[in-house]
C-alpha positions as CSV (number, residue, x, y, z in Angstrom):
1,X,-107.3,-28.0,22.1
2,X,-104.4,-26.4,22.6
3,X,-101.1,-28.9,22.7
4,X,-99.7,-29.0,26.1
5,X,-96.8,-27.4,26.7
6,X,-94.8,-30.7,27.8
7,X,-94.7,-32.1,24.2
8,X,-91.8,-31.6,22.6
9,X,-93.3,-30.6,18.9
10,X,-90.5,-30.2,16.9
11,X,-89.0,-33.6,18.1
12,X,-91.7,-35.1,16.6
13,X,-92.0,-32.9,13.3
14,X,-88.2,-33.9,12.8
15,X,-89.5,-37.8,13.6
16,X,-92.5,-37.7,11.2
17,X,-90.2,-36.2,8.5
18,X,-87.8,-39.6,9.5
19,X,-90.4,-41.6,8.7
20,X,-92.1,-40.3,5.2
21,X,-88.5,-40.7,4.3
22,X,-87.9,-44.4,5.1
23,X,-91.2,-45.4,3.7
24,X,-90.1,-44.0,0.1
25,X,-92.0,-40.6,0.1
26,X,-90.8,-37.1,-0.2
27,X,-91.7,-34.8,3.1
28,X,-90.7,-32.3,0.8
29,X,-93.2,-32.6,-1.6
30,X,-96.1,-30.1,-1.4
31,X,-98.8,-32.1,0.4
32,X,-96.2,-33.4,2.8
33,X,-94.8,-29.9,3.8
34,X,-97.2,-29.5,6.8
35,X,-98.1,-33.2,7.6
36,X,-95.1,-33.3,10.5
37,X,-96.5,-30.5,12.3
38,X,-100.0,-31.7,11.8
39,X,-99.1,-34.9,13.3
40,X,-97.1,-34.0,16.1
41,X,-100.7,-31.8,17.1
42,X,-102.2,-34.6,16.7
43,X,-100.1,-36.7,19.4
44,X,-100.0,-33.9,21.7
45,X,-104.2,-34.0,22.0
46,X,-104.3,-37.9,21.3
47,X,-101.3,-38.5,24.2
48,X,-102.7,-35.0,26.5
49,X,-103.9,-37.5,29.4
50,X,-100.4,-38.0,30.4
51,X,-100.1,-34.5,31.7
52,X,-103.7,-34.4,33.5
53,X,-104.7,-36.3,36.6
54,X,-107.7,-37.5,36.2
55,X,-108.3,-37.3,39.9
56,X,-108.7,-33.3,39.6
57,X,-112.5,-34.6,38.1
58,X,-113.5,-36.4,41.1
59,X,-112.6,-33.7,43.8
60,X,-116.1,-32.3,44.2
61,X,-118.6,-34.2,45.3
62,X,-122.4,-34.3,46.6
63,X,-123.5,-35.6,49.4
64,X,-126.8,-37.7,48.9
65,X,-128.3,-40.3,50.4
66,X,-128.7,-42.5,47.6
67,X,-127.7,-46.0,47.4
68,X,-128.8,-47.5,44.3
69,X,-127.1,-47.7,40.7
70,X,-125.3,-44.4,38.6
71,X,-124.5,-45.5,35.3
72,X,-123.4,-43.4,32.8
73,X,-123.4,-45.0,29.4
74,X,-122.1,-45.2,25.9
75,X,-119.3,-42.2,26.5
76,X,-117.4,-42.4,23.5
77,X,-113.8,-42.5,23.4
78,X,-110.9,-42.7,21.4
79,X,-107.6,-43.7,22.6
80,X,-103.8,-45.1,20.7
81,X,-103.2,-49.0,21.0
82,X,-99.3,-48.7,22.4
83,X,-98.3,-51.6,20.9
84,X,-98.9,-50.2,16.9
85,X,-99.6,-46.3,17.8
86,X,-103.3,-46.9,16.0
87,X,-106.3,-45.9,17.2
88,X,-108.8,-47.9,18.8
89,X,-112.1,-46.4,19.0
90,X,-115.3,-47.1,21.3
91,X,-118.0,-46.2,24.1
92,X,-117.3,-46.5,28.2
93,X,-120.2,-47.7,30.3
94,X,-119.5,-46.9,33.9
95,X,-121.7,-47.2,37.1
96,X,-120.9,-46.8,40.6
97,X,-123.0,-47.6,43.9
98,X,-122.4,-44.3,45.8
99,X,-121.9,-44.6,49.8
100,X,-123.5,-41.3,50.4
101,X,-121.3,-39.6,48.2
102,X,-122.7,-38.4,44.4
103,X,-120.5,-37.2,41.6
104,X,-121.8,-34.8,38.6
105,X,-122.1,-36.9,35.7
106,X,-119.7,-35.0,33.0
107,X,-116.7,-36.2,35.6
108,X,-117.0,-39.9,34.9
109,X,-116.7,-38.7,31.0
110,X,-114.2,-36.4,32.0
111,X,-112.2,-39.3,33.9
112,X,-112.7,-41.2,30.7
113,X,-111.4,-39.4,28.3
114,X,-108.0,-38.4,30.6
115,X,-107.7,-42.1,30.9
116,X,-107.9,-42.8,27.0
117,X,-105.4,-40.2,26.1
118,X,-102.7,-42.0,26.6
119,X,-100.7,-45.0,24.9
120,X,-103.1,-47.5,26.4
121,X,-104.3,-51.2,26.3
122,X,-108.0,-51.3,26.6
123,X,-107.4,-54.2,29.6
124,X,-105.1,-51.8,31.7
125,X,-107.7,-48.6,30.5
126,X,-110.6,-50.9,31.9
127,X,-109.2,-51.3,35.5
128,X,-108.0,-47.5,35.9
129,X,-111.0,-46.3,35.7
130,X,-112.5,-48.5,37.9
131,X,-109.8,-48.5,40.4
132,X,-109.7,-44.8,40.4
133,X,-113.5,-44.3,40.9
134,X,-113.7,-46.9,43.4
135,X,-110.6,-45.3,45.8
136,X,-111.5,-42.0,44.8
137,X,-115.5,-42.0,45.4
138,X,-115.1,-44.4,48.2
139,X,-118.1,-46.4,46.5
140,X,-119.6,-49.6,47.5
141,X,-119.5,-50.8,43.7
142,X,-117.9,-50.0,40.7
143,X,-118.2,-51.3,37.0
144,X,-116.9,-50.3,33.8
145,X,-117.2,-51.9,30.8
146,X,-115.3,-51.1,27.5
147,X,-116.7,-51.8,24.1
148,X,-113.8,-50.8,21.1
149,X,-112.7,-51.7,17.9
150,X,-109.2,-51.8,17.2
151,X,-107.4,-50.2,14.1
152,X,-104.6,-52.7,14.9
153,X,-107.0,-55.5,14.1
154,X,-108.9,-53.7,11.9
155,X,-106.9,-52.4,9.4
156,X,-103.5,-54.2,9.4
157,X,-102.4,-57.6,10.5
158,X,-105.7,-59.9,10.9
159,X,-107.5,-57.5,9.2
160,X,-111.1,-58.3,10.7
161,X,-113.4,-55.0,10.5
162,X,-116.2,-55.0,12.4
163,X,-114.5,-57.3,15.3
164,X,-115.1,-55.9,18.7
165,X,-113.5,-56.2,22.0
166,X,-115.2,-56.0,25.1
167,X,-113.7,-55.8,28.6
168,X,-114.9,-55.3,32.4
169,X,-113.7,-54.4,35.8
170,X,-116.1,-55.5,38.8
171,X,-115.3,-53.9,42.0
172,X,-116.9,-53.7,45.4
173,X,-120.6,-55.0,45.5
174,X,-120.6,-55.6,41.8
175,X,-118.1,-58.3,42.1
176,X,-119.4,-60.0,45.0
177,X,-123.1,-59.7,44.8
178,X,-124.7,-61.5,41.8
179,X,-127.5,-59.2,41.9
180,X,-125.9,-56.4,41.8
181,X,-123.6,-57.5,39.2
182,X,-126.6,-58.6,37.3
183,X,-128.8,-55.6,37.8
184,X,-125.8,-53.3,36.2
185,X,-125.2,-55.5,33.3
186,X,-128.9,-55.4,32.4
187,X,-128.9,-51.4,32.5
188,X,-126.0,-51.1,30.3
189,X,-127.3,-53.7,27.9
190,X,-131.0,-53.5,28.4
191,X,-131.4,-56.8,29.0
């Protein structure tokens, strides 16, 4: 992936360099040379969702007459916890009740990964998607459901691997029908 053009690389070379220097290390020293410009490559594809729309994904639709469940599930993802700039790492289930209105499949991963590619908190990442699908597909239902484990919790502070956080946005029919909130909660699960 190429780094989008509205990163400003060098800034954060010259920051990365800032910071092996106030932890102790040498950004001089040989295996340090080229870890600022490996970094800020890094940010520019970890933080590249904040120069896409993930709407562009959900232009082109199908029209179908199908009303039942579409659940895509266990789309990985990786996105950066804003409040420690760690990763936080995990699989998207989303499903949608379509109101004669279909969308290809790779989209909803597409509209995942935008979404994740920016300083996020899995809570507000949870409800974007859902709100974007739901205003975007004009569907009858939408769910999402995040599964991730955090590096902040994982490998600093608490330090509790293996801990994972789950959260859900219920909109339309899956938040006011039982059922249907039931029926999509046994697909992604298997239950």
């Amino acid at each position: 992936m190429a780094p989008s053009s509205d990163v400003d690389l060098p800034r954060i070379e010259r920051a990365v360099r800032e910071i092996l220097a106030a932890v102790g290390e040498d950004p001089q020293r040989e295996g340090l040379l080229e870890t600022p410009a490996r970094v800020a490559r890094m940010y520019a594809e970890m933080f590249s969702g904040l120069h896409d729309d993930p709407r562009q994904h959900l232009k082109k639709v199908f029209t179908e007459q199908y009303d039942e469940v579409v659940l895509v599930r266990d789309i990985s993802f990786n996105s950066m916890c804003e409040h420690h700039l760690l990763p936080f790492i995990g699989k998207a289930h989303v499903a949608y009740l379509p109101d004669g209105k279909v969308l290809g499949l790779s989209k909803i991963a597409r509209v995942v990964e935008v979404i994740s590619h920016r300083p996020q908190v899995q809570e507000r990442m949870t409800e974007q998607i859902a709100n974007l699908l739901l205003e975007e597909l004009n569907a009858k239902g939408v769910a999402v459901v995040l599964e991730a484990s955090h590096s902040c919790m994982t490998i600093r502070g608490v330090r509790k691997p293996g801990s994972l956080c789950v959260t859900s946005a219920m909109k339309g029919l899956f938040r006011t029908n039982l059922s249907s909130r039931s029926e999509v909660m046994a697909l992604i699960y298997g239950k």
